[in-house]
N, C-alpha and C positions, 0 to 999 in steps of 0.2 A: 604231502611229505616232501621236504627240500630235497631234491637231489645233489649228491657228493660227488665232484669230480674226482678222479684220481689220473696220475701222468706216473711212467715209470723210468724212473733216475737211473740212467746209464750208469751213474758214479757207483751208486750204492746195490745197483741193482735187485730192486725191488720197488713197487706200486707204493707210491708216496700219493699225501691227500692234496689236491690243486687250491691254489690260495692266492688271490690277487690282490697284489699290493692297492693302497688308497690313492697315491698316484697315479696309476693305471686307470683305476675305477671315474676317477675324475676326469683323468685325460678322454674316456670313453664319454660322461656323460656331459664334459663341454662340446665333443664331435657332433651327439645325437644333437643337442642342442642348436649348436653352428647350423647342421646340416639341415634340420627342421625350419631357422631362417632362412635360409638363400632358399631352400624348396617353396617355403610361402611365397617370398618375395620373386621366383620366378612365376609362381601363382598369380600374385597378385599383376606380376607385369601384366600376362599373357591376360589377366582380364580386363584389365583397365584396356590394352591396347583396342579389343575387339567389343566389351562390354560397356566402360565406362564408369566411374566412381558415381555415387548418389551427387557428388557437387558437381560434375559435368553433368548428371543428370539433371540436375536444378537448372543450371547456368543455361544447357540448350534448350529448356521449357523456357528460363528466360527469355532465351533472343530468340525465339519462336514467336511470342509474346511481341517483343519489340518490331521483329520481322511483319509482322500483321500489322501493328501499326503503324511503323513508317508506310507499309504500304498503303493501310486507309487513309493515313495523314498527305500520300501523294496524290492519291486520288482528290482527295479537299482539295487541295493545291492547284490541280490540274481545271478542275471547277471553277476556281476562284481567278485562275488566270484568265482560262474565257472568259468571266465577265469581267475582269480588268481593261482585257482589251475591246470590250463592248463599250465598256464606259470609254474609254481613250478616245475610238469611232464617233461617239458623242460628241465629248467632247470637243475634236474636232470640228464636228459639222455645228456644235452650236456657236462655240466661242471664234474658232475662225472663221468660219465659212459666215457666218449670219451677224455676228457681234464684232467682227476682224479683232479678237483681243488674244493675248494670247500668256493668262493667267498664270503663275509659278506659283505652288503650293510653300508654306512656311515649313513642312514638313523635307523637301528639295535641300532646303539649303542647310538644315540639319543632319544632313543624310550621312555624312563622314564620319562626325560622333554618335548616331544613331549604331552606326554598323559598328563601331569600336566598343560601345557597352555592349553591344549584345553580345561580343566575340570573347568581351570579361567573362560576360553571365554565364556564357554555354561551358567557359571552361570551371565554371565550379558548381557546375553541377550533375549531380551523376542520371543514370541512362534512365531511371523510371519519373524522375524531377524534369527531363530533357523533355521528354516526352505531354507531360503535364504543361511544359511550359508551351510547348508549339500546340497545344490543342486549346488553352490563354489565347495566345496569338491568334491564332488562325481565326478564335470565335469572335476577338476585337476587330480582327478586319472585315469577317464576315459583317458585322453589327455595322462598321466603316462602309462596306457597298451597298448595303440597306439603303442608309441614311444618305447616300451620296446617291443613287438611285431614287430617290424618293426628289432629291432637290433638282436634278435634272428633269423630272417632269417634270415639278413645277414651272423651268425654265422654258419645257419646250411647253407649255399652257401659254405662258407668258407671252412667247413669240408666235402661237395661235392668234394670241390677242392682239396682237401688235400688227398681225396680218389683217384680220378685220376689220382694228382700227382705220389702216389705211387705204382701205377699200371702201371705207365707209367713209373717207376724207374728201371733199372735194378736191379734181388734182388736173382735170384738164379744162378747157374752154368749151361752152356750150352751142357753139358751131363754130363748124370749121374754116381757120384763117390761117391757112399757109401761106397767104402774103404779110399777114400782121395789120392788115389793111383794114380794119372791119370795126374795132373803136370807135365808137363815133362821139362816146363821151365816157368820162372816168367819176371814180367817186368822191363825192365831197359836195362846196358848193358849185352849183352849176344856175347858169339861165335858162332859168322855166322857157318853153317855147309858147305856153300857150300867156303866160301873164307877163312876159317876157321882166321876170322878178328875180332876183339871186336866194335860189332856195337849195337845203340840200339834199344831191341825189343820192341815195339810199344805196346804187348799183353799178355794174356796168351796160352800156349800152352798144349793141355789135349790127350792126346797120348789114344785111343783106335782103336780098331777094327774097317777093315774099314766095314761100312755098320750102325754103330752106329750110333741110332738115334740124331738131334741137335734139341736142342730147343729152342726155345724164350724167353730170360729173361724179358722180360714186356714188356705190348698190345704198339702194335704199327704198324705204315705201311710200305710195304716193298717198297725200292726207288731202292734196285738193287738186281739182281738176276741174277746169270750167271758169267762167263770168261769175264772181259774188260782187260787182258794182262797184267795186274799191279803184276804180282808175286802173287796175294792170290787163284789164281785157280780160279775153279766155288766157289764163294761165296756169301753172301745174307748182304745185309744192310737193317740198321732197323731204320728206324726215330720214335721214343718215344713221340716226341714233348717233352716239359721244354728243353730244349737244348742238349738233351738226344739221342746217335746215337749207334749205336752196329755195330758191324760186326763179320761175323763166317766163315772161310777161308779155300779152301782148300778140300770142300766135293765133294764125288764123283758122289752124283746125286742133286739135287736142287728139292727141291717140292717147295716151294714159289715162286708166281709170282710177278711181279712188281703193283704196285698199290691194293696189299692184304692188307685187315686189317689183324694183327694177336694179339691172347690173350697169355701171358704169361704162358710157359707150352706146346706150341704148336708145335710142329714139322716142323722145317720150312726146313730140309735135313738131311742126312746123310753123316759120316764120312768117307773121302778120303783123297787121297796124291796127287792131281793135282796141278798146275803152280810150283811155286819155295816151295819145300818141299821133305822131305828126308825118309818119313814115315807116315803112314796113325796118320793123327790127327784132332783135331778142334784147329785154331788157331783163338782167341775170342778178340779184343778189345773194349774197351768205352770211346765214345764222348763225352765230354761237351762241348757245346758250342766251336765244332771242334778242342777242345785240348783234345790228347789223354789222358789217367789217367788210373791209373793200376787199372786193376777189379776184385782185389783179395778185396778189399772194399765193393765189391757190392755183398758179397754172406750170409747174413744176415738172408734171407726168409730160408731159408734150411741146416744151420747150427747153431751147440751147441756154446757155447763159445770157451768151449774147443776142441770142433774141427777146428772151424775158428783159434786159437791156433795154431794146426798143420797144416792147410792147409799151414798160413802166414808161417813158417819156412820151408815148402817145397818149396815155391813162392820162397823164398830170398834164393838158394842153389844158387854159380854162378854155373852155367853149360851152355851144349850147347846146343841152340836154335835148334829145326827142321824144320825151315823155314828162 
């Protein structure tokens, strides 16, 4: 049941019934309303300030998200920087140090407009495409130190080989002539001693004392040792491997046996005057690839310029051969 107000009228004096104008009743129920706004909207501050709306809730799982992986994406980086500077370290020691070159990439000299696209591209694209894009990148470079990785071994194989090669080259004189004195004949035609005939010598001829030690001009194995009656006396062949053969003629005792490795440097007899020879010497040739070639070329490791100078005008005297 509605309850009825009643108010009592000074004028008329007597309980009259209470009656509120529609004006009023309005003006009341735009207030409740008003006041029901600002009381949310203080609600709503006081929660957002300490709580946060569902879209900073989205947005901080976002950059939580993002925060994780710029952080593993630094870690890539930090990764990839070391072995950046692993390869540079290579680099280094192969192309300067070993090669003296000192190679600029074509990628260098595009680097100005390399940086200027990518500084377009990062600004039109938003934070989870950024992200995409640097994990693109980062996996091209990684795939780039692979393959850049892979070519520097080969590089340092290469200079393995190169090492061998020239260990394996003949590169000093097969006894020792620190006077330069010791030539006694060079290669070409020469006069036979014994049929005193212009015929040609196959080598060099190094005239010392017989008992003088011979050496080995680079590592390599020995395939003959001994007297086989060919006119070089007791003599020693040497296969070098690259197609690379020696022989030292002629000595009066053999210390190298057949099937010896030997290192350049090494003593492989001493000097005599056995089979067809007129005088205690070491008679020295080199093989290529089984054609003989003068081996006054090949003393490089153990001579100045200017001695190689004089050796080569002693080589080219004609005179006569002692063998």
């Amino acid at each position: 049941m509605k309850k009825i107000k009643y108010y009592y009228n000074t004028n008329t004096l007597r309980y009259e019934k209470l009656e509120t104008p529609l004006r009023v009743k309005l003006l009341r129920v735009f207030g409740f309303i008003a006041a029901a706004f600002v009381t949310a909207a203080l609600i709503s501050y006081v929660a957002f300030q300490f709580i946060g709306s569902p879209q900073e809730r989205i947005l901080q799982q976002q950059n939580k998200a993002l925060r994780d992986n710029y952080r593993e994406l630094e870690d890539t980086l930090e990764s990839i920087q070391r072995q950046m500077k692993e390869l540079e370290k290579r680099d280094n020691d192969v192309y300067r140090t070993i090669f003296e070159a000192n190679p600029v990439p074509d990628s260098a000299r595009a680097k100005e407009i390399e940086v200027k696209q990518e500084i377009a591209k990062v600004e039109r694209l938003k934070d989870n495409q950024l992200v995409a894009s640097i994990h693109a990148t980062i996996s091209n470079i990684t795939s780039r130190i692979a393959a850049q990785k892979k070519s520097y071994n080969e590089v340092e194989e290469l200079v393995k080989n190169k090492e061998q090669l020239l260990a394996h080259t003949p590169a000093i004189q097969p006894v020792s002539n620190k006077d330069l004195n010791r030539i006694a004949s060079g290669f070409g035609y020469r006069i036979d001693p014994v049929y005193k005939t212009t015929k040609f010598h196959p080598g060099l001829d190094f005239s010392a004392p017989q008992g003088t030690p011979i050496y080995a001009t680079a590592d390599g194995a020995i395939t003959t040792a001994g007297n086989t009656g060919n006119g070089y006396g007791n003599h020693v062949i040497i296969n070098h491997a690259y197609g690379y053969e020696t022989l030292y003629g002629h000595m009066v005792r053999v210390k190298a046996r057949v099937g010896q490795k030997v290192k350049r440097g090494e003593v492989i007899g001493w000097v005599g005057s056995t089979g067809k020879s007129t005088g205690p010497h070491c008679h020295y040739e080199v093989h290529k690839y089984s054609e003989k070639i003068d081996p006054i070329y090949f003393f490089y490791n153990d001579l100045t310029p200017e001695q190689f100078d004089l050796i080569l005008k002693k080589a080219a005297a004609s005179n006569q051969s002692l063998d």
